[in-house]
FIBAMAR-520023 format. One record per residue (C-alpha): residue number from 0; residue in one letter; x, y, z. Coordinates in steps of 0.2 Angstrom, whole numbers. Layout:
% residues N
[rec NUM,'A',[X,Y,Z]]
...
//
This chain:
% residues 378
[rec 0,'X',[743,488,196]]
[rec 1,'X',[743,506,201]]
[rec 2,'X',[740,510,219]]
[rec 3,'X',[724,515,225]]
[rec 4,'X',[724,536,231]]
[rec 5,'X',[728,539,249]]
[rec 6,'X',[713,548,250]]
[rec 7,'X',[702,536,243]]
[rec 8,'X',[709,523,252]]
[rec 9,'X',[703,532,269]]
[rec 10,'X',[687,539,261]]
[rec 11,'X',[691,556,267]]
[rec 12,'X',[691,573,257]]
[rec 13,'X',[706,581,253]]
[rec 14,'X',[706,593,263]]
[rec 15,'X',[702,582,280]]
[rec 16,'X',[711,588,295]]
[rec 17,'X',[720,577,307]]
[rec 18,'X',[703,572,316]]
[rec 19,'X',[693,566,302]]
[rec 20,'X',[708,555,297]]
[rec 21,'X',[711,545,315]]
[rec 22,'X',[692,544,313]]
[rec 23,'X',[692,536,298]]
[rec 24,'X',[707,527,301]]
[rec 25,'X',[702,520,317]]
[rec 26,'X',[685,513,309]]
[rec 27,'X',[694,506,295]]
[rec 28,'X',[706,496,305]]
[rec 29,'X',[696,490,318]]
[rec 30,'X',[686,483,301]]
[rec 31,'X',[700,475,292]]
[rec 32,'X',[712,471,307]]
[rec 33,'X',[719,454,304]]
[rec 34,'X',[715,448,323]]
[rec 35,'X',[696,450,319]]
[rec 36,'X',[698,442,302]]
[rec 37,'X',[711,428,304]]
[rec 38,'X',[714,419,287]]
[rec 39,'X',[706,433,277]]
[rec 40,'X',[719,438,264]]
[rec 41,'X',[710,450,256]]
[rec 42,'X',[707,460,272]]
[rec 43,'X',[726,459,279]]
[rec 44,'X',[731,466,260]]
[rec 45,'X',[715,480,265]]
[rec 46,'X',[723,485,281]]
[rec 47,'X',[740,487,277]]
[rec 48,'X',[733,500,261]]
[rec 49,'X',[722,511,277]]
[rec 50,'X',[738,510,286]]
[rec 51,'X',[751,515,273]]
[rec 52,'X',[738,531,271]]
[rec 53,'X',[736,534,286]]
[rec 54,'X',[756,534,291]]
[rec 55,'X',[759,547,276]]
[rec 56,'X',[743,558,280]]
[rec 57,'X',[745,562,297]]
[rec 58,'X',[761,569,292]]
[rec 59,'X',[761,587,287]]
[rec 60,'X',[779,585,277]]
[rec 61,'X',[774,567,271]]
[rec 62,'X',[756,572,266]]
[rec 63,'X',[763,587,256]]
[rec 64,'X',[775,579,246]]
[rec 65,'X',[760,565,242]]
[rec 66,'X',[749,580,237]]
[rec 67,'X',[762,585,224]]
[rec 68,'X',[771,572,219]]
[rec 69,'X',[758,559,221]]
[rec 70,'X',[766,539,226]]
[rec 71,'X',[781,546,215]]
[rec 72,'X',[785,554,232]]
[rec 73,'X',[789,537,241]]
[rec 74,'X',[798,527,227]]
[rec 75,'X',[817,527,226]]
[rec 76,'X',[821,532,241]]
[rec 77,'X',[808,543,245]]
[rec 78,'X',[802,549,260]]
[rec 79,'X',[790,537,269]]
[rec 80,'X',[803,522,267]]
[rec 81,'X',[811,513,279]]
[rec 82,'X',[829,506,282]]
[rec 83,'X',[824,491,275]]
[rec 84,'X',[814,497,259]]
[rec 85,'X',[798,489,264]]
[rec 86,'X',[785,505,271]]
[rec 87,'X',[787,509,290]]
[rec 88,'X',[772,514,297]]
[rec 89,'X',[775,507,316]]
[rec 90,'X',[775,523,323]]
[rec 91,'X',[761,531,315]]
[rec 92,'X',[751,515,319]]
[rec 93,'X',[759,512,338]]
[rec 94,'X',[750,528,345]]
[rec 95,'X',[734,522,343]]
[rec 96,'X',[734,504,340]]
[rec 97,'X',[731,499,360]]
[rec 98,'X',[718,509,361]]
[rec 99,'X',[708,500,348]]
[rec 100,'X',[717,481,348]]
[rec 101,'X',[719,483,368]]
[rec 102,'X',[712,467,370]]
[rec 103,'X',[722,459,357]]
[rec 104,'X',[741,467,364]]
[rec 105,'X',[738,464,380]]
[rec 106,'X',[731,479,386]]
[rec 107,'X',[731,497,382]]
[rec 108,'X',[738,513,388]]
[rec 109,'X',[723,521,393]]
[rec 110,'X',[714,504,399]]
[rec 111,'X',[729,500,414]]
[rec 112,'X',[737,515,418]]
[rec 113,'X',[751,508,421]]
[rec 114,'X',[750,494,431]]
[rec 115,'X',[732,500,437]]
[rec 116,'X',[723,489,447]]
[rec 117,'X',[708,476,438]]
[rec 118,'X',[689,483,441]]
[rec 119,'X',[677,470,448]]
[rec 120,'X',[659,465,446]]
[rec 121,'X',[648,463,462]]
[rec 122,'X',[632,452,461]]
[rec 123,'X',[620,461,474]]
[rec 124,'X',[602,452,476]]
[rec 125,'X',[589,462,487]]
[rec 126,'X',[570,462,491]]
[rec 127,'X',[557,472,484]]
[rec 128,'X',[555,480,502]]
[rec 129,'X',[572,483,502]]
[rec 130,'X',[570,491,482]]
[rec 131,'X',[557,502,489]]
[rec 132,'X',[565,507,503]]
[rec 133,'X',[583,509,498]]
[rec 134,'X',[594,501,510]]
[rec 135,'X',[615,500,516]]
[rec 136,'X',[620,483,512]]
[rec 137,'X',[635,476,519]]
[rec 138,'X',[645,465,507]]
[rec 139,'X',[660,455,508]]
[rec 140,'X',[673,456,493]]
[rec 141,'X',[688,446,489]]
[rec 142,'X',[699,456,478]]
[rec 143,'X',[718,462,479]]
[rec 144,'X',[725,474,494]]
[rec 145,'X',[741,484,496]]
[rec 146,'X',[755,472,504]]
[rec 147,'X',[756,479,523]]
[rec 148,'X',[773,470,525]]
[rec 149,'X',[781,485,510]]
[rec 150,'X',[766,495,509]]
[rec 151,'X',[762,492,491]]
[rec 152,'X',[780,495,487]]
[rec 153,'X',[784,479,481]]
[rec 154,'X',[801,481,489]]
[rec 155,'X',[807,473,504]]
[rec 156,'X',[817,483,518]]
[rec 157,'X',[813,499,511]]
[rec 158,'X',[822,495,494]]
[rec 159,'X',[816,507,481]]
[rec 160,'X',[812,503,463]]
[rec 161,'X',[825,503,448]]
[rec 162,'X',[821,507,428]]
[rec 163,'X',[816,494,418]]
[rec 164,'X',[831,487,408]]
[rec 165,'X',[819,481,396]]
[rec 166,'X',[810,495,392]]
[rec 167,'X',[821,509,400]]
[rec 168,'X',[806,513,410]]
[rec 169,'X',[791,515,394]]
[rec 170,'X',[783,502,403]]
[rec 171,'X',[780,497,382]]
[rec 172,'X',[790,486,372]]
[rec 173,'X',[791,483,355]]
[rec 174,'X',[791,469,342]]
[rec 175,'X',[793,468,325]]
[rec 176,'X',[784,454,314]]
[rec 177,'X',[786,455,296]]
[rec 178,'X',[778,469,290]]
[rec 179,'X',[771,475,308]]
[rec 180,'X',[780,484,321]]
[rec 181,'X',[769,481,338]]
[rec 182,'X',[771,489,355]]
[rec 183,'X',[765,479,368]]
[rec 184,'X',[763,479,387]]
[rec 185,'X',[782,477,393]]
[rec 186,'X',[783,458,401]]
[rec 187,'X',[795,461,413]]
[rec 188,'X',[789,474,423]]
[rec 189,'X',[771,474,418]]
[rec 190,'X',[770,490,408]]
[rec 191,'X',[775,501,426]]
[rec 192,'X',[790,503,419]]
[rec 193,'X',[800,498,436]]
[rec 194,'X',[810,483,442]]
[rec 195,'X',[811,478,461]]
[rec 196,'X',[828,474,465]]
[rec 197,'X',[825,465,480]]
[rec 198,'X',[805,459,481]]
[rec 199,'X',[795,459,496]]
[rec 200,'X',[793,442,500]]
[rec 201,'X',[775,440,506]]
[rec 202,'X',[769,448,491]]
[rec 203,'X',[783,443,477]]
[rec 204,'X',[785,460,473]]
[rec 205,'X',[770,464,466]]
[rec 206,'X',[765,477,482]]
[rec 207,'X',[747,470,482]]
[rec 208,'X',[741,451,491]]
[rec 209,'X',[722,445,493]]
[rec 210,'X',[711,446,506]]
[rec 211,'X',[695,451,509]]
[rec 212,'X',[687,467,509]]
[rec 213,'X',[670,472,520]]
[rec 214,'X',[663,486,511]]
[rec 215,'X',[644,495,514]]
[rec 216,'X',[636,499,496]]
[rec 217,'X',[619,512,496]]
[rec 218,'X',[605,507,488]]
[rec 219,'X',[596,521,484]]
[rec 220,'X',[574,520,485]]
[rec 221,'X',[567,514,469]]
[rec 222,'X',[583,504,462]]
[rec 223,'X',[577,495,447]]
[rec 224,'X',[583,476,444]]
[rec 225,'X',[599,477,433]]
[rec 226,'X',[606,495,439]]
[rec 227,'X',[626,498,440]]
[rec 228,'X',[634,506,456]]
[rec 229,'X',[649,510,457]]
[rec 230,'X',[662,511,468]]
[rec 231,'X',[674,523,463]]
[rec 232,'X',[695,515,469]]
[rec 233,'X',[686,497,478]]
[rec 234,'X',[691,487,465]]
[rec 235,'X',[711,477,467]]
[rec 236,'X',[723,484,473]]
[rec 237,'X',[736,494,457]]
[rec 238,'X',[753,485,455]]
[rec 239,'X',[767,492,467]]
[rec 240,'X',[757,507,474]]
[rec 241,'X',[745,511,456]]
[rec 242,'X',[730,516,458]]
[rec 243,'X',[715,504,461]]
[rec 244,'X',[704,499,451]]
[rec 245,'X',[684,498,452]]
[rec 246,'X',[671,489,459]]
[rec 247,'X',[654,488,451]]
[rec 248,'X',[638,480,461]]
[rec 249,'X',[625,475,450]]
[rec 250,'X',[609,473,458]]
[rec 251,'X',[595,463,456]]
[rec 252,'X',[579,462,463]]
[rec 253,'X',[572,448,469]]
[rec 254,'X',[554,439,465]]
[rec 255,'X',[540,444,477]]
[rec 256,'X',[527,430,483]]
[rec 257,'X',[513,443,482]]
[rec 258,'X',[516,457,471]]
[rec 259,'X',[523,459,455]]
[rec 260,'X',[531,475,449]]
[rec 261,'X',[531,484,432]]
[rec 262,'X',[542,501,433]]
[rec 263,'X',[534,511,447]]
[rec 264,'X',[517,501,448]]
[rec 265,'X',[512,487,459]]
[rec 266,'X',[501,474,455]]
[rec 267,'X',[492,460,465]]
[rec 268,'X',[479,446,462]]
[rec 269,'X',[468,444,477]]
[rec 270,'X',[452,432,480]]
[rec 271,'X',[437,436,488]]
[rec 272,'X',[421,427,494]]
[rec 273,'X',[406,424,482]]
[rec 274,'X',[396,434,494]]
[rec 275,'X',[408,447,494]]
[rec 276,'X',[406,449,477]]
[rec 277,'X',[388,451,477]]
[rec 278,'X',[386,460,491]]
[rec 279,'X',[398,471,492]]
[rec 280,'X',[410,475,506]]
[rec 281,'X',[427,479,507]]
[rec 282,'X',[445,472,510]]
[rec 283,'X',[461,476,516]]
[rec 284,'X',[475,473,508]]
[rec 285,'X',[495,472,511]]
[rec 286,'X',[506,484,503]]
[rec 287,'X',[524,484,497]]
[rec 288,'X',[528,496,512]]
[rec 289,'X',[522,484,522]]
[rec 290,'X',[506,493,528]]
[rec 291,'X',[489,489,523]]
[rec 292,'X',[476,496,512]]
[rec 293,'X',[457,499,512]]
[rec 294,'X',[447,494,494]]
[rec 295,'X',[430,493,493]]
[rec 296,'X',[424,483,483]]
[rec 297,'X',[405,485,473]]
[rec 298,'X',[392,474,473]]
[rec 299,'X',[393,463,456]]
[rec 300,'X',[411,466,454]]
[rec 301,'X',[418,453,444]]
[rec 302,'X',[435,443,441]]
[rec 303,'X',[447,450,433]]
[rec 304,'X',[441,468,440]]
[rec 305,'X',[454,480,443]]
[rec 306,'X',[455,494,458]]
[rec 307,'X',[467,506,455]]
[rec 308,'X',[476,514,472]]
[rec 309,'X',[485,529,470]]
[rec 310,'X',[503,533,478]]
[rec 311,'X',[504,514,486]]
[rec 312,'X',[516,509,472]]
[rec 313,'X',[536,508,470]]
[rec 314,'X',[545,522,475]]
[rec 315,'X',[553,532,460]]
[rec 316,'X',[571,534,460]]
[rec 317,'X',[579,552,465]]
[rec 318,'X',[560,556,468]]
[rec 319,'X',[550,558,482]]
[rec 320,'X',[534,553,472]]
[rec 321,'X',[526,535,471]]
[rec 322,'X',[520,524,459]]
[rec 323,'X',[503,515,459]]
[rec 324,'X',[496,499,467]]
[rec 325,'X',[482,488,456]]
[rec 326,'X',[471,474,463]]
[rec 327,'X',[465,461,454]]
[rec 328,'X',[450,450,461]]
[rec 329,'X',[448,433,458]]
[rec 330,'X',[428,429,466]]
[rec 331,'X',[431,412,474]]
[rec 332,'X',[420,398,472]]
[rec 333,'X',[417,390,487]]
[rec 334,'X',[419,371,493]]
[rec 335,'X',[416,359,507]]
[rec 336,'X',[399,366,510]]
[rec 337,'X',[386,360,524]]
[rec 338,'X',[370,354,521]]
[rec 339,'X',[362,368,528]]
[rec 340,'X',[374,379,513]]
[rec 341,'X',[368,370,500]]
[rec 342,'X',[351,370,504]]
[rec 343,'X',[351,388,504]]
[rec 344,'X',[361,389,487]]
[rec 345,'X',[345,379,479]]
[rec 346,'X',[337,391,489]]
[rec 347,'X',[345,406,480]]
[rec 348,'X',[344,399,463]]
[rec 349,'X',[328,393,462]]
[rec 350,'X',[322,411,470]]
[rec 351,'X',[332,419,454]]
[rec 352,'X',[322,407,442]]
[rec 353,'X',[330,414,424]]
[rec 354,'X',[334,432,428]]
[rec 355,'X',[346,438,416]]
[rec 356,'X',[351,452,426]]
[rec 357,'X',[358,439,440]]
[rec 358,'X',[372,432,429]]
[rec 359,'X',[375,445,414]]
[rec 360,'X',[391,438,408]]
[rec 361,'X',[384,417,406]]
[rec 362,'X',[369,423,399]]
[rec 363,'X',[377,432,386]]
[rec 364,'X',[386,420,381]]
[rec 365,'X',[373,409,380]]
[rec 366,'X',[362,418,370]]
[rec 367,'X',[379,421,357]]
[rec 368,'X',[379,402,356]]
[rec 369,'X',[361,401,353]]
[rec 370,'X',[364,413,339]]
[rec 371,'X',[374,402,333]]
[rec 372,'X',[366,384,333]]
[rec 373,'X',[351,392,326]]
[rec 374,'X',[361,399,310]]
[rec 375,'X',[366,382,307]]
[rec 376,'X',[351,372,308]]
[rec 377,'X',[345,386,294]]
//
């Protein structure tokens, strides 16, 4: 069966230049790659098509011959085989197959840095007072520090690290399995491309032991729940003197037992006396500052009636403006009443007799449902 066109295998024009083919490679193969489709025949025979493309394309003397000569190019003896007759396109692939499959090698060039130290995640839970008013919080770590005995060395007595035999310093090593050449992560000097003679005992050579670390994270004013802080080097400690890693805090704001936030807004249910509600008056409420707050409250008002107050909300982060506060009233029936209270309740009602205008929500109601029964009995 002919060979499908390099070109057409990649789904590139001819006249791509060397970006648009990595590009299209790269999405190709982390499509077909046989770690992400195990027992798929179909797209292990797909990938090594992308690859064998690729390995020509990217090479100007290869991709010229291909342009002229077509796949004639590479029989025979061609150019693009190997020692062994099968197609070698290790290299072309090696370059940037950590970066994609990182994960499935054991870690990539650009991911560890040479024996770079891991990040690490942080779990920070603070109040809503403490989210309104930003805050330094003190946390305690456990992570990886430089060995003090060699001072991240990783040799004891001052002995000084050697090349790598295995990887003569690459801190890569490769392996060939059937058809593919893979570089991995070097196992015995964990990709830093140096051996320790003589390892510091206290650490094992590694230059780094645990402990734990006290740190002070800022918080800023307005931190919503789910933000990323990061602290740049605070992570564990690099591998024989590397750089550290990361450490990311993730915050989360607790529940309040009073307010409940949405964005920059507040919002709070308070009761209030029946008479309150009829009369009229006013309450002070808390807010999340932890001040108070005067609303006045109308005669009639209502449950479920809203009061809006302006600027007494969450702050708003890198801002030095505020969101707003609403108050929600629940009138509150009340209970345990005297004699003398219910008196003057029969009092009250029978004073009203059937004015509509003293309960305007029951009595419309009412007269919907009288609407309705008398449109049945018709």
């Amino acid at each position: 069966m002919a060979k499908q066109d390099f070109y057409e295998a990649l789904g590139v024009e001819r006249d791509a230049d060397a970006a648009d083919l990595k590009k299209a490679y790269r999405q190709l193969a982390m499509q077909f790659h046989p770690d992400r489709n195990p027992g798929d025949k179909s797209a292990e025979k797909r990938f090594k098509e992308i690859s064998e493309a690729y390995d020509v394309l990217r090479d100007e003397q290869k991709r010229a011959a291909y342009n002229r000569y077509g796949h004639a190019a590479f029989e025979n003896g061609g150019l693009g085989r190997g020692p062994t007759g099968g197609f070698d396109f290790g290299a072309g692939f090696a370059d940037i197959f950590d970066e994609m499959f990182g994960d499935f090698a054991g870690g990539g060039r650009r991911g560890q840095a040479r024996g770079r130290g891991a990040d690490l995640r942080y779990n920070l839970e603070i109040g809503l007072d403490e989210a309104f008013a930003g805050m330094q919080a003190k946390i305690r770590v456990p992570t990886s520090i430089h060995c003090q005995a060699c001072q991240g060395s990783g040799g004891e007595k001052g002995a000084q690290p050697i090349t790598c035999p295995t990887c003569h310093g690459a801190g890569r090593a490769r392996t060939t399995q059937g058809f593919f050449t893979i570089e991995r992560t070097c196992p015995a000097c964990n990709g830093v491309g140096r051996v320790i003679e003589r390892p510091c005992r206290p650490c094992d050579g590694s230059g780094r032991t645990r402990s734990e670390k006290s740190l002070s994270v800022a918080i800023p004013a307005g931190v919503e729940d789910g933000t990323r802080v990061r602290l740049a080097g605070e992570g564990e400690a690099g591998l024989r003197g590397a750089p550290a890693g990361d450490l990311y805090v993730f915050v989360s704001v607790a529940p309040h037992p009073i307010f409940l936030r949405d964005g920059a807004s507040v919002h709070c249910r308070i009761p209030i006396p029946m008479t309150t509600a009829a009369l009229g008056g006013h309450l002070e409420v808390p807010t999340v500052d932890g001040g108070r707050a005067r609303v006045n409250v109308a005669r009639g008002t209502q449950t479920g009636q809203r009061f809006r107050l302006k600027g007494k909300g969450m702050s708003i982060l890198r801002s030095t403006s505020r969101g707003d506060m609403f108050v929600e009233v629940a009138v509150e029936t009340p209970v345990n009443l005297s004699v003398r209270q219910q008196e003057l309740l029969e009092e009250f009602y029978r004073a009203g007799g059937q004015l509509r205008s003293n309960s305007p929500q029951s009595e419309g109601v009412f007269a919907k449902f009288k609407e309705l029964w008398d449109g049945l009995k018709e």
